[in-house]
Structure formats: structure tokens, C-alpha cells
PDB file with one MODEL, atoms N, CA, C and O in Angstrom:
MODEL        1
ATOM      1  N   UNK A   1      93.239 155.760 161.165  1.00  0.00           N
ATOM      2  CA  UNK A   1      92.326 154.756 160.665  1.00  0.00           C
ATOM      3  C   UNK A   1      90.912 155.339 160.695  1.00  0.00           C
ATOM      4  O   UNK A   1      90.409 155.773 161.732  1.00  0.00           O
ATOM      5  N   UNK A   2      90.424 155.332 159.755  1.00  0.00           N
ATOM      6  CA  UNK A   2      88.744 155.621 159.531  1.00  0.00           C
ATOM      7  C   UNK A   2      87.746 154.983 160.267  1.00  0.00           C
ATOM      8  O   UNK A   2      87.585 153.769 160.394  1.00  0.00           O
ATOM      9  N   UNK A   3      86.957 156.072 160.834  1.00  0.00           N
ATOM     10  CA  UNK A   3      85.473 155.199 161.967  1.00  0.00           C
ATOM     11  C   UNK A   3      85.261 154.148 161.670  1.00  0.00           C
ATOM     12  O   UNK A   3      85.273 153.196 162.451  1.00  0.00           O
ATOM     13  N   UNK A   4      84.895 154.064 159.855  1.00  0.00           N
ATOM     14  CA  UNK A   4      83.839 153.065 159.573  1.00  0.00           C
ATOM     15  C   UNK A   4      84.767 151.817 159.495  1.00  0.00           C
ATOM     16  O   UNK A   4      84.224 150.714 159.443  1.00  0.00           O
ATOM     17  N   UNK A   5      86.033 151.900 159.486  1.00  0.00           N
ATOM     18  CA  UNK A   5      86.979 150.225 159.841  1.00  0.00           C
ATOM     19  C   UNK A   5      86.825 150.264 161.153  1.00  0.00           C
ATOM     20  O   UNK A   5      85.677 149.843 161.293  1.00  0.00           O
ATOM     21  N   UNK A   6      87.209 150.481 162.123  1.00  0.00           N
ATOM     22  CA  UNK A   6      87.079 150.700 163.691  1.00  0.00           C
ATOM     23  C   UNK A   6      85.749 150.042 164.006  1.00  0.00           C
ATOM     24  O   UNK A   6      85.866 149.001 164.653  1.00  0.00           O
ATOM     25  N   UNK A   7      84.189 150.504 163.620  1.00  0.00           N
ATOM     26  CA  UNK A   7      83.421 149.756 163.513  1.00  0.00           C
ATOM     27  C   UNK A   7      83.210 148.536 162.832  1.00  0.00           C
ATOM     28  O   UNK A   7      82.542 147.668 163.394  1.00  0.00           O
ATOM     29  N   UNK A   8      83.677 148.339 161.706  1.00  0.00           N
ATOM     30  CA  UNK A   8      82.729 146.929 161.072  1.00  0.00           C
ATOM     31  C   UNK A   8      83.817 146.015 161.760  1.00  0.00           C
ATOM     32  O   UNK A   8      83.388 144.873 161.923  1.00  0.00           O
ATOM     33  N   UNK A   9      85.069 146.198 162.196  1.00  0.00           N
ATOM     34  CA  UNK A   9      86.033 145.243 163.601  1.00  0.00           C
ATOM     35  C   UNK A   9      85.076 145.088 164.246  1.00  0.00           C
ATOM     36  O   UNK A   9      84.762 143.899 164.190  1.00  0.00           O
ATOM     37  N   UNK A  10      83.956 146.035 165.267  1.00  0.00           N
ATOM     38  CA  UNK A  10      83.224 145.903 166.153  1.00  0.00           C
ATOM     39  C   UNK A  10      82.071 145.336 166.044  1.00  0.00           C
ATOM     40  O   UNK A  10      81.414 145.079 167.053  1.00  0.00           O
ATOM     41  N   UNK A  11      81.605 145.029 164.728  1.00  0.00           N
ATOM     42  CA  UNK A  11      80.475 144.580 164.013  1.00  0.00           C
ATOM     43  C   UNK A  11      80.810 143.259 163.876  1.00  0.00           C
ATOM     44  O   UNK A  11      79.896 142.476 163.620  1.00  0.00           O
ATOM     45  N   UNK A  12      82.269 142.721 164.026  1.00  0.00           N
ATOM     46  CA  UNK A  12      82.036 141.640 163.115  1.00  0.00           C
ATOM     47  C   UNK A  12      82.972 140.864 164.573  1.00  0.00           C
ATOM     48  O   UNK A  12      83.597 139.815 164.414  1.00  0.00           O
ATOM     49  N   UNK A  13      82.933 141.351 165.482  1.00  0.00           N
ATOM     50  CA  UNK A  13      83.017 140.708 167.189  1.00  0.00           C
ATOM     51  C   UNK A  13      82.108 140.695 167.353  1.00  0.00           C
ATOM     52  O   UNK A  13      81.713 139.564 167.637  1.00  0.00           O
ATOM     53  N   UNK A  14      81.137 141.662 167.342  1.00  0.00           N
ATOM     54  CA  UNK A  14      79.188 141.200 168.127  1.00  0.00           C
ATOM     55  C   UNK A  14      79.025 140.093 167.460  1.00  0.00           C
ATOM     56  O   UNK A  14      78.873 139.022 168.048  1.00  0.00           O
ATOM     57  N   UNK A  15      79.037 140.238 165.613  1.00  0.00           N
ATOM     58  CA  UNK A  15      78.461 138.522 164.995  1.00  0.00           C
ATOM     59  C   UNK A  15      79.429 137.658 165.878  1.00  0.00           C
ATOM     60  O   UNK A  15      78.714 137.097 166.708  1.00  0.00           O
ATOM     61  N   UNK A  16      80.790 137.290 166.071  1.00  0.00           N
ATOM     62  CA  UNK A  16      81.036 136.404 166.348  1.00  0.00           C
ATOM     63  C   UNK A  16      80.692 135.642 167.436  1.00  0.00           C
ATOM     64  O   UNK A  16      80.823 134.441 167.674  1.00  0.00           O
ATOM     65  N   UNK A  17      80.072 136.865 168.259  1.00  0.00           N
ATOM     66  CA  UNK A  17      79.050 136.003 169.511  1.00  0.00           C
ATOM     67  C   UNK A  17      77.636 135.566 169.289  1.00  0.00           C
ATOM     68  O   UNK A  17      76.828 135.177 170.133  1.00  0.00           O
ATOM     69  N   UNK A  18      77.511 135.681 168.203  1.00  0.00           N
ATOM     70  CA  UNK A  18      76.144 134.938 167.721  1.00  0.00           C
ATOM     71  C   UNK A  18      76.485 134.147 167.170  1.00  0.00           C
ATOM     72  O   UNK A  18      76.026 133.072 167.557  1.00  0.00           O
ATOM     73  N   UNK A  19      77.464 134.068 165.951  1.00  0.00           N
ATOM     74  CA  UNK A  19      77.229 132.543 165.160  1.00  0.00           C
ATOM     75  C   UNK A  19      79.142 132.957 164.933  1.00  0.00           C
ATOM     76  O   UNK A  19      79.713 134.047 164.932  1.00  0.00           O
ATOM     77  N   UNK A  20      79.692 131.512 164.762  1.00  0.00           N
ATOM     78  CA  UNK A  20      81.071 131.511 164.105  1.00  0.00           C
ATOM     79  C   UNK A  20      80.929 132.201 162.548  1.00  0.00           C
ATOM     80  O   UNK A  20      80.001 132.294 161.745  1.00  0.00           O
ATOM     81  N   UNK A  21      82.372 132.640 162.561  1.00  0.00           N
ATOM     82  CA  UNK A  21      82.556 133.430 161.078  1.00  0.00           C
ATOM     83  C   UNK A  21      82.962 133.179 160.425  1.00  0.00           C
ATOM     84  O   UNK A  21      84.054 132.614 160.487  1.00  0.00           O
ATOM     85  N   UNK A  22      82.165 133.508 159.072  1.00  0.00           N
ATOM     86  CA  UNK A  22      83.110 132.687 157.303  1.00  0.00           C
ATOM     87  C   UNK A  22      84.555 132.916 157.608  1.00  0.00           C
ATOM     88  O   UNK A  22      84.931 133.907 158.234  1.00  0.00           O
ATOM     89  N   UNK A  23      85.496 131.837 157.086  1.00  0.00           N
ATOM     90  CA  UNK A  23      86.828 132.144 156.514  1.00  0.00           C
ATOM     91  C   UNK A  23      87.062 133.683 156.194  1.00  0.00           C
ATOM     92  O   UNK A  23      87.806 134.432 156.826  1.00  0.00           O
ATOM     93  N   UNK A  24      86.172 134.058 154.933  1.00  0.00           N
ATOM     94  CA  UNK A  24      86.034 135.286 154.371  1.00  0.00           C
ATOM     95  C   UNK A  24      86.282 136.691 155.878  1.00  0.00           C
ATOM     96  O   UNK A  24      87.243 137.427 156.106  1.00  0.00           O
ATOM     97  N   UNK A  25      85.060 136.553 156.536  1.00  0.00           N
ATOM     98  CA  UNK A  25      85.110 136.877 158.129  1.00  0.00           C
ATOM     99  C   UNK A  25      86.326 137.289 158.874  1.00  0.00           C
ATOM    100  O   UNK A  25      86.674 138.343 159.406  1.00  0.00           O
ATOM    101  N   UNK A  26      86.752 136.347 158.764  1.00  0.00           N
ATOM    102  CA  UNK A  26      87.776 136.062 160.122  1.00  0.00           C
ATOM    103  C   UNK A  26      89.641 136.817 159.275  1.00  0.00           C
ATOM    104  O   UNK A  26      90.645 137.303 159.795  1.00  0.00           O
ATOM    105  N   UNK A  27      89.316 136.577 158.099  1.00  0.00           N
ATOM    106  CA  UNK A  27      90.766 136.808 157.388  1.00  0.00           C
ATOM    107  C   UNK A  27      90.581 138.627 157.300  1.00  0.00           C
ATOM    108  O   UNK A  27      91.491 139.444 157.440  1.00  0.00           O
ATOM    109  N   UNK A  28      88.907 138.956 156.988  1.00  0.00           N
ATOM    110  CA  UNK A  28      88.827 140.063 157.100  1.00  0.00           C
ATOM    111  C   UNK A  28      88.822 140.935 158.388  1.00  0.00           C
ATOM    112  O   UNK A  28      88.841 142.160 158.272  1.00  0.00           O
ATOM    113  N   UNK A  29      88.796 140.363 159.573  1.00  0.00           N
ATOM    114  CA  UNK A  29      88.525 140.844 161.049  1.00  0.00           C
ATOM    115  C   UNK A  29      90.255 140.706 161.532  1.00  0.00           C
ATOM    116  O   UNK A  29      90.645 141.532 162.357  1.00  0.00           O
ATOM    117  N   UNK A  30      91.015 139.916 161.134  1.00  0.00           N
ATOM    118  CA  UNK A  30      92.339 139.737 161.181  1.00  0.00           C
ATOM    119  C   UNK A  30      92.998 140.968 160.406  1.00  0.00           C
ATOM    120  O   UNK A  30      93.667 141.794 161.028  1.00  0.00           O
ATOM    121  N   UNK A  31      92.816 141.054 159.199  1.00  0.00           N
ATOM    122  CA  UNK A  31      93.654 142.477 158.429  1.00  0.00           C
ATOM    123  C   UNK A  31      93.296 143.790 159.064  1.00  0.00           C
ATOM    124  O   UNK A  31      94.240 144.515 159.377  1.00  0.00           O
ATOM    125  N   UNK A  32      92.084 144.200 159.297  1.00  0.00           N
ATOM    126  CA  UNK A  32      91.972 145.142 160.338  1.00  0.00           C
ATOM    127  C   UNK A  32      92.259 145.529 161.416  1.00  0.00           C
ATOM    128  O   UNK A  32      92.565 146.664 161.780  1.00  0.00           O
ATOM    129  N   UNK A  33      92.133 144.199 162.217  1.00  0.00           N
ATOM    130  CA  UNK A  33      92.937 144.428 163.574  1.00  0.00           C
ATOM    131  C   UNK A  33      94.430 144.738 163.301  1.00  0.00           C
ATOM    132  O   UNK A  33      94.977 145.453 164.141  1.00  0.00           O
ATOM    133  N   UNK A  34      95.237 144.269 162.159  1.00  0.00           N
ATOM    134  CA  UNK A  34      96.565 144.595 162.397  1.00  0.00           C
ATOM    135  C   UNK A  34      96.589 145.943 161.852  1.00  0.00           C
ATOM    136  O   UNK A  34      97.658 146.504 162.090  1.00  0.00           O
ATOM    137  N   UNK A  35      95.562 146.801 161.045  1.00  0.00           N
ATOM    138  CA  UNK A  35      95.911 147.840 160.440  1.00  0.00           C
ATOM    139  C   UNK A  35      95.583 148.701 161.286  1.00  0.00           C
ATOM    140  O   UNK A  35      95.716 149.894 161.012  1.00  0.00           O
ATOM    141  N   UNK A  36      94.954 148.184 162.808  1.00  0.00           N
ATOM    142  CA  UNK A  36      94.394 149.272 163.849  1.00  0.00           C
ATOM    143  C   UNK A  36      95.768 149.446 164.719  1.00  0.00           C
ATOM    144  O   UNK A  36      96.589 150.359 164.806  1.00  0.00           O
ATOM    145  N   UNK A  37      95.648 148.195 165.308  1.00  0.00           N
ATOM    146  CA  UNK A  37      97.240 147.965 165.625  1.00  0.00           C
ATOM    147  C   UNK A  37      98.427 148.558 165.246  1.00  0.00           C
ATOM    148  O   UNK A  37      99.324 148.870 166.030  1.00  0.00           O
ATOM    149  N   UNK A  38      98.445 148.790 163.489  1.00  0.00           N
ATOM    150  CA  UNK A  38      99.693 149.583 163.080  1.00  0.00           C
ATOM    151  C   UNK A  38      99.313 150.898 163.365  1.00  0.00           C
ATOM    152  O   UNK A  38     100.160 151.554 163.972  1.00  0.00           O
ATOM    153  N   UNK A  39      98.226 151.472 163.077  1.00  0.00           N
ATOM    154  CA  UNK A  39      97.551 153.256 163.614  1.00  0.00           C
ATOM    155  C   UNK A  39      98.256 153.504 164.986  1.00  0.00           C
ATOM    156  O   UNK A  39      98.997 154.429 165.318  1.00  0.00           O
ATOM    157  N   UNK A  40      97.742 152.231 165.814  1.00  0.00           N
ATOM    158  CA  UNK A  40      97.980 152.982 167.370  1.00  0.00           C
ATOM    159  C   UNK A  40      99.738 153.063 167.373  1.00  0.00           C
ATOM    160  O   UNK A  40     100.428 154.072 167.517  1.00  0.00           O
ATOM    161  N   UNK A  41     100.248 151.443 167.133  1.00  0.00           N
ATOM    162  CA  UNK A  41     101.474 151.842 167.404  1.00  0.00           C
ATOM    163  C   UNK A  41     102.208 152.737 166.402  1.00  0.00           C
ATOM    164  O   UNK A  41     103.380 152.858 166.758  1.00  0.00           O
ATOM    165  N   UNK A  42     101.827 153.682 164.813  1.00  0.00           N
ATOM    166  CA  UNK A  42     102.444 154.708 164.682  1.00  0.00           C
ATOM    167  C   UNK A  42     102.019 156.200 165.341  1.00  0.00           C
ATOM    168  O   UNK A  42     102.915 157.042 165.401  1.00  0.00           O
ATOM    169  N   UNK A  43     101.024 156.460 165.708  1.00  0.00           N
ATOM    170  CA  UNK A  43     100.630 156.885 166.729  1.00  0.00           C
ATOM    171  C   UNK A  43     101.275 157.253 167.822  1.00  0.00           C
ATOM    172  O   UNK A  43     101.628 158.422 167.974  1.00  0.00           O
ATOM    173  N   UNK A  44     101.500 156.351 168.681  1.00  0.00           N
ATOM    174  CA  UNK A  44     102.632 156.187 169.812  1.00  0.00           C
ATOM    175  C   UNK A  44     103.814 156.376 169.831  1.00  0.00           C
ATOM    176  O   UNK A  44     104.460 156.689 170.832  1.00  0.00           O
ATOM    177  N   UNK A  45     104.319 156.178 168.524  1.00  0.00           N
ATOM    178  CA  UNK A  45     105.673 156.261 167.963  1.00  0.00           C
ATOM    179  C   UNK A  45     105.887 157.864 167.615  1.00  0.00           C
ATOM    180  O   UNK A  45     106.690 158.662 168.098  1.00  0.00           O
ATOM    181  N   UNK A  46     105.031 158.013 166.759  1.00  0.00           N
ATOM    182  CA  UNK A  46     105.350 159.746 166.639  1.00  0.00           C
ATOM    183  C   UNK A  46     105.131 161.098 167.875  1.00  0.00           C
ATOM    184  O   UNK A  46     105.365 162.307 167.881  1.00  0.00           O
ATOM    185  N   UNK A  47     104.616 160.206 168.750  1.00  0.00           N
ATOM    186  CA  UNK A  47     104.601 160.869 170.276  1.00  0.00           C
ATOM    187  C   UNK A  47     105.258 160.568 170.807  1.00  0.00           C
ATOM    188  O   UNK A  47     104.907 160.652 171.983  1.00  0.00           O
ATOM    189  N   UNK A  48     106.249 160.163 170.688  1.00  0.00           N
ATOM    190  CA  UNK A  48     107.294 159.699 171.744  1.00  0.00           C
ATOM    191  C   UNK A  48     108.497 160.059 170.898  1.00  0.00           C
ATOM    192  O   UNK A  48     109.635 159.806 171.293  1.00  0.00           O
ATOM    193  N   UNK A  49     108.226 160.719 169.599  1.00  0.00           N
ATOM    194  CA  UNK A  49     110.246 161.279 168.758  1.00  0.00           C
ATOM    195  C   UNK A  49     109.389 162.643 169.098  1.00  0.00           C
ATOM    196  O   UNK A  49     109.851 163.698 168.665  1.00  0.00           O
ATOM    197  N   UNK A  50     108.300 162.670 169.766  1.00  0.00           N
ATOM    198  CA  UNK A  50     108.353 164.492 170.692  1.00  0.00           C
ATOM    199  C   UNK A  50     108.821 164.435 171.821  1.00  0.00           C
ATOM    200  O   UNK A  50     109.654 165.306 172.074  1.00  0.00           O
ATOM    201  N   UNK A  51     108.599 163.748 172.574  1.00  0.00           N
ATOM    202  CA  UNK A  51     109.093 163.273 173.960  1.00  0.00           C
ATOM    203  C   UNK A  51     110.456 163.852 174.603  1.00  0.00           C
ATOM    204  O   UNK A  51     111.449 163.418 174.020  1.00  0.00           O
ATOM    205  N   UNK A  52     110.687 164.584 175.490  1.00  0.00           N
ATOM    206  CA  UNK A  52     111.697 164.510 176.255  1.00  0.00           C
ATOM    207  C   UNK A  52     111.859 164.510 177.692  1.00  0.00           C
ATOM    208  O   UNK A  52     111.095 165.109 178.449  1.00  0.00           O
ATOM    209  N   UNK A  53     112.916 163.795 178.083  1.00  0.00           N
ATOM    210  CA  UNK A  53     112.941 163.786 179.554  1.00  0.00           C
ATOM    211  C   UNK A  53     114.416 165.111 179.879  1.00  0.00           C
ATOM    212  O   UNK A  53     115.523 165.339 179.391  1.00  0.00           O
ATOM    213  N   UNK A  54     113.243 165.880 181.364  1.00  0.00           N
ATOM    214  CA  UNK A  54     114.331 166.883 181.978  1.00  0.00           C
ATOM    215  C   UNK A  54     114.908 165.851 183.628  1.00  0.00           C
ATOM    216  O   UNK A  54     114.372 165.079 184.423  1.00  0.00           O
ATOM    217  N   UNK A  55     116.192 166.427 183.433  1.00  0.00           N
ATOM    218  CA  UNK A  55     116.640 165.686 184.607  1.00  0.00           C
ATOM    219  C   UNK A  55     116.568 166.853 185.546  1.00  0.00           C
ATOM    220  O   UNK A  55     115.974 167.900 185.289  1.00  0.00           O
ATOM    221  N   UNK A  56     117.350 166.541 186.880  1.00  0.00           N
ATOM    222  CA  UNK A  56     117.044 167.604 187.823  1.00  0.00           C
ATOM    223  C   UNK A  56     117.699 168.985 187.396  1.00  0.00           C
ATOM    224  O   UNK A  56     117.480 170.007 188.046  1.00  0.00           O
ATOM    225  N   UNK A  57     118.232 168.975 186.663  1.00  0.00           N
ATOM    226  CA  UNK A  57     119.162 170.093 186.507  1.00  0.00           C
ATOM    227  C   UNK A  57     118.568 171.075 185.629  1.00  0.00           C
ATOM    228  O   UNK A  57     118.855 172.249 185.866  1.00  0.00           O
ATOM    229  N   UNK A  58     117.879 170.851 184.764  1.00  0.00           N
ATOM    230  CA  UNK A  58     117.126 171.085 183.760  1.00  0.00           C
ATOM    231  C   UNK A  58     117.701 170.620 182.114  1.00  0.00           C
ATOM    232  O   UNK A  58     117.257 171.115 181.078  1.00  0.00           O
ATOM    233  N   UNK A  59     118.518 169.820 182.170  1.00  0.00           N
ATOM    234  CA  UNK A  59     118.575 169.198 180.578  1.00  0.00           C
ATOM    235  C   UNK A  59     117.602 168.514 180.319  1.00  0.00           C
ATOM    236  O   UNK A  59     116.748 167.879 180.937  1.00  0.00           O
ATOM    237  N   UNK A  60     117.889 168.763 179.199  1.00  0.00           N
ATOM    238  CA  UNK A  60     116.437 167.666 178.788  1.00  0.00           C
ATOM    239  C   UNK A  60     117.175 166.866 177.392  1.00  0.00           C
ATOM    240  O   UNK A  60     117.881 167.396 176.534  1.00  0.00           O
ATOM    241  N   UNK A  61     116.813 165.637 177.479  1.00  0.00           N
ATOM    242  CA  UNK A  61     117.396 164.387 176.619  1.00  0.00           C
ATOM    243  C   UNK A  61     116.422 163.673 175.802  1.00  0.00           C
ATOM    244  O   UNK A  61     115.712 162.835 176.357  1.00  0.00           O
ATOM    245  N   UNK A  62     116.326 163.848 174.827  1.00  0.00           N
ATOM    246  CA  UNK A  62     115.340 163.069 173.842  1.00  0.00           C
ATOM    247  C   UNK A  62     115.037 161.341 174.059  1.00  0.00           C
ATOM    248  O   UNK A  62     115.955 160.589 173.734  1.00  0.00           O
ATOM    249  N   UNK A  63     113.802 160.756 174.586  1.00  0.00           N
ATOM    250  CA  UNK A  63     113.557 159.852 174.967  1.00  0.00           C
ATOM    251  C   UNK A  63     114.236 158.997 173.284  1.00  0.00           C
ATOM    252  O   UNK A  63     114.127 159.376 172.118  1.00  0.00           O
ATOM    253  N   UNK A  64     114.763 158.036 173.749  1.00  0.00           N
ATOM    254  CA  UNK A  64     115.293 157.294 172.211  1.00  0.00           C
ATOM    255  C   UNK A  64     114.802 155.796 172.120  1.00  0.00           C
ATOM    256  O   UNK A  64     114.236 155.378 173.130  1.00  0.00           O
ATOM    257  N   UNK A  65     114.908 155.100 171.266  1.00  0.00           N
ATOM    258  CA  UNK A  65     114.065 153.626 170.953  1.00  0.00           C
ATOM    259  C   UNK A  65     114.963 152.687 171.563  1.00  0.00           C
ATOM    260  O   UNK A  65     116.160 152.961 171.478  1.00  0.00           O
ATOM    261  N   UNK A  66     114.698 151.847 172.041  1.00  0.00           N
ATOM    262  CA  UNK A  66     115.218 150.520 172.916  1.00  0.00           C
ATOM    263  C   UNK A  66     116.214 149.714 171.285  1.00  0.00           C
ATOM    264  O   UNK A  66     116.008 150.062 170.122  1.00  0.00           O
ATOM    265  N   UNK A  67     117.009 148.869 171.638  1.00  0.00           N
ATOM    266  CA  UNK A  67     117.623 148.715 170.543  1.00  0.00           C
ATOM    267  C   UNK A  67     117.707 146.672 170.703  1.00  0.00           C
ATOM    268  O   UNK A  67     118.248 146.005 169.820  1.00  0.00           O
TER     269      UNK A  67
ENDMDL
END
């Protein structure tokens, strides 16, 4: 996700502690947060199909997704 979305999210939480926000505002501070949200959790996701766990022995087993 690009700085300048990351900021105007952060721009448009400072306004909301000054004055409530247009409709316009709030629908726009909502789509961002989920598109930050989707960054981190693909993010997280593609670090973790690197992931492996070694047991004592030394295998090592590819951490896999909860089902």
C-alpha cells in the first residue's frame, strides 16, 4: 500500500477529532482501512508459506493454514 493512502487514513482520524466526518469521509476512511488491512494480512500470509518449523530432530515441516 502507498505512503500517501497510509497517511490521508491518518489525516482523516486527526479531522475526526476535530469535527465529525462527511458520509463522503467516513465511506472513504472505511475503504482504506480495509485495503490496509488486506496489505498487512497478504503480507503475513506470504511470510508464513516461507515459514517452517524444525522439530528436535531436525525435520522441518511447512507451517500450513488452520482449516
Amino acid at each position: 500500500m502507498e505512503q500517501s493512502r497510509i497517511d490521508r487514513i491518518s489525516e482523516l482520524t486527526r479531522l475526526s477529532r476535530v469535527r465529525p466526518l462527511t458520509e463522503e469521509e467516513l465511506a472513504e476512511r472505511a475503504a482504506l482501512r480495509a485495503e490496509y488491512l488486506a496489505a498487512i494480512r497478504g503480507s503475513l500470509e506470504s511470510q508464513l508459506d516461507n515459514t517452517y518449523i524444525v522439530d528436535e530432530k531436525g525435520n522441518k515441516k511447512k507451517v500450513e493454514k488452520k482449516k
